[in-house]
C-alpha positions in Angstrom: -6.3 -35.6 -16.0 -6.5 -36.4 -12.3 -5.6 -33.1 -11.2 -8.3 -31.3 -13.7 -10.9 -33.6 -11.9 -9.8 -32.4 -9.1 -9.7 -28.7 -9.8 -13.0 -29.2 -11.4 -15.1 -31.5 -8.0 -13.6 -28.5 -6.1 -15.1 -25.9 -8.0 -18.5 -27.9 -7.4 -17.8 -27.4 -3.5 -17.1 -23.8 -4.0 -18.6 -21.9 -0.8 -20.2 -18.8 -1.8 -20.5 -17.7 1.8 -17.1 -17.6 2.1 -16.0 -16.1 -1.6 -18.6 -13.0 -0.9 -17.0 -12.7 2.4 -13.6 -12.4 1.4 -14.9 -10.0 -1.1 -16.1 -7.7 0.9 -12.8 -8.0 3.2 -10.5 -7.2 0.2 -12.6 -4.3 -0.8 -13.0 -3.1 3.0 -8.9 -3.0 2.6 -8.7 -0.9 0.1 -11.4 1.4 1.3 -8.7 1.6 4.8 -6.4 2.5 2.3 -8.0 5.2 0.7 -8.2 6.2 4.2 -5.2 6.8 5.7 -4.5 8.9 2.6 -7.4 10.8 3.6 -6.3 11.2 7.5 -2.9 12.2 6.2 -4.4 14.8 4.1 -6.4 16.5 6.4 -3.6 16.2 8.9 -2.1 18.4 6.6 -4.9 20.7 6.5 -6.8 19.6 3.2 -10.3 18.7 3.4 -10.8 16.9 0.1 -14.0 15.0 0.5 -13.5 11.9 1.3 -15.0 10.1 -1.5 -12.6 12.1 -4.0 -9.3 10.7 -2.0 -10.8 6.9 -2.2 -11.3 7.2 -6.1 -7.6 9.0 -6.6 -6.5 6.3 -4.7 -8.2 3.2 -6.5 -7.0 4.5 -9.7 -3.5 5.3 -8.1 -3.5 1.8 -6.9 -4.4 0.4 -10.8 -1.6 2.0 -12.9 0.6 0.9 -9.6 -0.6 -2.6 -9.9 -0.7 -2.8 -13.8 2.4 -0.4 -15.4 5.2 -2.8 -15.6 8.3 -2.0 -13.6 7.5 1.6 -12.7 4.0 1.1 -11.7 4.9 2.0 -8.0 6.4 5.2 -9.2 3.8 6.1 -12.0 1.0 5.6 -9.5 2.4 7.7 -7.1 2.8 10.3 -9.6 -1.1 9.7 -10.9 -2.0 10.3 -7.5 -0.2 13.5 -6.6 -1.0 14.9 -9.5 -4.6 14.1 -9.5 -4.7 15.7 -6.0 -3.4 19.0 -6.7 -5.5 19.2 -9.7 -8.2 18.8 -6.9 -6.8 21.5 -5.3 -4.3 20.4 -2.8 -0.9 22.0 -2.9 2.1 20.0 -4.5 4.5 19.3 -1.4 0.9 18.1 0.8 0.1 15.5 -2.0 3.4 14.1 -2.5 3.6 13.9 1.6 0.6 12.1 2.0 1.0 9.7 -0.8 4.7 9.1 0.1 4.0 8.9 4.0 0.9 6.6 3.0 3.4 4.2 1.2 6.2 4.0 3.8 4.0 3.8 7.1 2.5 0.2 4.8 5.4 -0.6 4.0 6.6 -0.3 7.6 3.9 -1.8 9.1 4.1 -5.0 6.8 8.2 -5.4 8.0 7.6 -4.9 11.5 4.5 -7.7 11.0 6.7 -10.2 8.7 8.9 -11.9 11.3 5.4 -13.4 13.6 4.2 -14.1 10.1 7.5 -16.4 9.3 7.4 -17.6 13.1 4.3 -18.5 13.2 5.0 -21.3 10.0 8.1 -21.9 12.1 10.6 -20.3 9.8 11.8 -18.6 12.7 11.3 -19.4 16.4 8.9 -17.7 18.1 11.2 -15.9 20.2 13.5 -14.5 17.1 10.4 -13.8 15.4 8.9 -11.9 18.2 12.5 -10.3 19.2 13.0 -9.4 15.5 9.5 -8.1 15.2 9.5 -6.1 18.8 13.5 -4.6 17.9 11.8 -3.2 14.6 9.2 -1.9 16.1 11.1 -0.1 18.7 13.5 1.4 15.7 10.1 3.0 14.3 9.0 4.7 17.1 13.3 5.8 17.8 12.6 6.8 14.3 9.4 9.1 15.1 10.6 10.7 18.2 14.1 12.1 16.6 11.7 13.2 13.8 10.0 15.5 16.5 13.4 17.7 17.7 14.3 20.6 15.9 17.8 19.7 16.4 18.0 16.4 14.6 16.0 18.2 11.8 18.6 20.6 11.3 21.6 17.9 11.0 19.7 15.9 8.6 18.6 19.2 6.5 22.2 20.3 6.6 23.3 16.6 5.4 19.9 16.9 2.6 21.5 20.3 1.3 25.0 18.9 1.1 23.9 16.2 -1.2 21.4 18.4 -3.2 24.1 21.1 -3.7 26.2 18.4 -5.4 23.5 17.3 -8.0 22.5 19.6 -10.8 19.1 18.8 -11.3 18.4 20.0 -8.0 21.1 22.6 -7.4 18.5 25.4 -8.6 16.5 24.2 -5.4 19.1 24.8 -3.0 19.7 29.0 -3.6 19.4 30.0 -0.5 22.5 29.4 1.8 22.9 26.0 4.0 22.0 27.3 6.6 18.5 29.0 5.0 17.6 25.6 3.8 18.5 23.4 6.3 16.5 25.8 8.4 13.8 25.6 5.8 13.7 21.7 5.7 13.6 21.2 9.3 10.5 23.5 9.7 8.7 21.9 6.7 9.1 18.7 8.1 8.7 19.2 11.9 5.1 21.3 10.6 4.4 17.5 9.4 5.4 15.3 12.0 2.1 13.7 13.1 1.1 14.1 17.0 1.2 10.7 18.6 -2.6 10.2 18.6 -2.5 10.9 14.9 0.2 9.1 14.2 -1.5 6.2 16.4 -4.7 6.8 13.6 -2.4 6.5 10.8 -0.6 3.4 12.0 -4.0 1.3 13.0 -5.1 2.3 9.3 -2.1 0.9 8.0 -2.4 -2.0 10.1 -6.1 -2.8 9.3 -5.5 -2.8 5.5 -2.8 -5.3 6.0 -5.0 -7.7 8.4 -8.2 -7.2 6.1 -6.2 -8.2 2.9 -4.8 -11.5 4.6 -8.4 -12.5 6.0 -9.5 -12.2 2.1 -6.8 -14.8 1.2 -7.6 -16.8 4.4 -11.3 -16.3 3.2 -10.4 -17.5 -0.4 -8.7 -20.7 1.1 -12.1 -21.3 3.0 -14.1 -20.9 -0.2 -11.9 -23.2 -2.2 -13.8 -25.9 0.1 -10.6 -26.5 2.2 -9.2 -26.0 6.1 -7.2 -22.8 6.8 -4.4 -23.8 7.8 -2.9 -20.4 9.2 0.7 -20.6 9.2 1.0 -21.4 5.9 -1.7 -18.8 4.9 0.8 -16.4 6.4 3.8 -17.3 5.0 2.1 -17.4 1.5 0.2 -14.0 1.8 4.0 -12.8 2.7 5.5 -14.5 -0.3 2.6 -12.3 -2.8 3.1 -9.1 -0.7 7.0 -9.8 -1.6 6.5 -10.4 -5.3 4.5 -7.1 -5.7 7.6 -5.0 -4.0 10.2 -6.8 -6.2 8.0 -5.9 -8.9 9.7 -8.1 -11.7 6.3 -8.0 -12.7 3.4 -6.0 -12.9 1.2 -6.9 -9.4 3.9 -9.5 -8.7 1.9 -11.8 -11.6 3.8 -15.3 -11.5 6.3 -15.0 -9.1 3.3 -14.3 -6.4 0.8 -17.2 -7.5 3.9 -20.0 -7.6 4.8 -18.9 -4.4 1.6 -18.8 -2.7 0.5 -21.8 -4.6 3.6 -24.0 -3.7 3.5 -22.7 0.1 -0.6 -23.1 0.9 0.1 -27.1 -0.7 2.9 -27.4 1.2 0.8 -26.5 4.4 -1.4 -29.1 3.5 -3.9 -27.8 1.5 -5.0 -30.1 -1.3 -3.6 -29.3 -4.6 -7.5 -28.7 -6.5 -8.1 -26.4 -3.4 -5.3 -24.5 -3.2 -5.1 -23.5 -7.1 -8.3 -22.5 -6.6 -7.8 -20.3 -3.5 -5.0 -18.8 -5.5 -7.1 -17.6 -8.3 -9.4 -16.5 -6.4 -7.7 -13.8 -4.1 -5.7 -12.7 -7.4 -8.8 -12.6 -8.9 -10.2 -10.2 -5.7 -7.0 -8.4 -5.1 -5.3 -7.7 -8.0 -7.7 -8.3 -11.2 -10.8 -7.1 -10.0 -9.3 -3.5 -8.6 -7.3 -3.7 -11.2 -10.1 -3.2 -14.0 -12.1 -1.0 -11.2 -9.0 1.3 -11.2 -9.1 2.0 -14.4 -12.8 2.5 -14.9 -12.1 5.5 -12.2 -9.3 6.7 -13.7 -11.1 7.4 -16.9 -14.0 8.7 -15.0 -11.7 11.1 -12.9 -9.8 11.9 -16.3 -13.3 12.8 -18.0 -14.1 14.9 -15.0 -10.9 17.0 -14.9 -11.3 17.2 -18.8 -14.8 18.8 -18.3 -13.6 21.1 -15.4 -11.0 22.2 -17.4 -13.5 23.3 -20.1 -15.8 25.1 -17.8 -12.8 26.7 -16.5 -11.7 27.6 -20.0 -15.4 29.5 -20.7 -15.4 31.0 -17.7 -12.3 32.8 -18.9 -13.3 33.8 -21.7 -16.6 35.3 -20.6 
């Protein structure tokens, strides 16, 4: 009973100020996301308005949150196909909505180690060392993706494999040499510049940053010090749970771990539970049932074009 008292006198110090705030920072993430699907899109020569490309990707980012086990996979798939219903071609839509997943993704794992050094986890040299030898890995990465040459061993290496799979042996009938060609070309046409690829990084960057001041903010709300280490560590621990996806949007695994981490770093136990509600609440629940309202909208929508389309055909 103590700790429901507690839960419940923390409730009555709740600070709005702070809950809008992180609001507004956990929606201003996913609008940065939305966005660096948009820059990769027009990158690749779309221009899909932008207000199209940041409701296929809240509904994308729904199904990926709520489909258990393949939700990453089936909201992928909801987003490239809802973009080339819209009129982009099929290879530009999977790009950008791959290349929009692994530049995160990479981001986040160069980022992790100063997160786990900063809770000392790691020392700060390791974590910075770790962090830095990443980095530099990325941008190797990005420069052998710019030479024709390198292209052309990994096509040849690509067609070797495909060749050797039926599903996709029917894609392979040109000779090795054709496709390999083929591949390299394709994917040296979109290998970003270095200012765009600068654009696409601090986007990737920003929606990370923006979603862990929302959990910091949460923490503040819940009427409790931030203690930033810990808030770190924790907002690692969720981000984790939502990769392994044992469960759909990490639900369980990600509120015991941030829960036990944020009370081990000192944050009162009423707080804390609190704080963790509320960011799942804001980051998870809420665009959660948002998604879905816009996926039935956009579903309505294509239903309607469709029809218009079909009349037009028939007059």
């Amino acid at each position: 009973m103590a700790g429901v008292g507690d839960v419940a006198s923390r409730l009555a110090q709740l600070r709005w100020g702070w809950l809008s705030v992180a609001l507004m920072l956990s929606a201003a993430s996913l609008a940065v996301y939305g966005e660096l699907h948009r820059l990769l899109l027009a990158y690749g020569g779309s221009r899909l308005p932008g207000r199209t490309v940041q409701a296929v990707t809240i509904a994308g980012n729904a199904v990926s949150l709520t489909v258990p086990a393949a939700g990453a996979a089936a909201g992928s798939a909801y987003a490239v196909s809802a973009l080339h219903i819209r009129g982009v071609s099929l290879a530009l839509s999977a790009w950008a909505v791959g290349m929009a997943g692994i530049v995160a993704t990479i981001v986040l794992v160069v980022l992790a180690p100063l997160g786990l050094a900063g809770d000392g986890l790691l020392s700060l040299p390791v974590g910075g060392g770790v962090s830095a030898l990443l980095l530099v890995l990325v941008i190797g990465a990005y420069v052998l993706l710019r030479k024709q040459r390198v292209l052309a061993w990994a096509g040849r290496r690509a067609v070797w494999v495909a060749r050797r799979l039926p599903v996709l042996r029917r894609m392979t009938a040109a000779t090795p040499a054709q496709a390999a060609t083929g591949f390299s070309e394709w994917v040296t046409g979109r290998v970003l510049d270095p200012g765009q690829g600068t654009l696409v990084m601090a986007a990737a960057v920003a929606t990370w940053v923006l979603d862990f001041l929302a959990l910091a903010g949460c923490v503040a709300a819940a009427a409790a010090p931030v203690p930033w280490p810990a808030v770190a560590v924790g907002y690692l621990v969720v981000q984790a749970s939502i990769l392994v996806r044992l469960t759909p949007g990490g639900a369980g695994p990600a509120e015991t771990g941030l829960l036990a981490v944020l009370i081990g770093g000192g944050v009162p136990a009423g707080s804390a539970a609190i704080a963790v509600v509320l960011y799942r609440a804001i980051s998870w629940v809420g665009p959660a049932v948002v998604g879905w309202c816009v996926f039935l909208a956009l579903g309505e929508h294509q239903v309607a074009a469709g029809h218009r389309r079909s009349a037009d055909g028939q007059c």
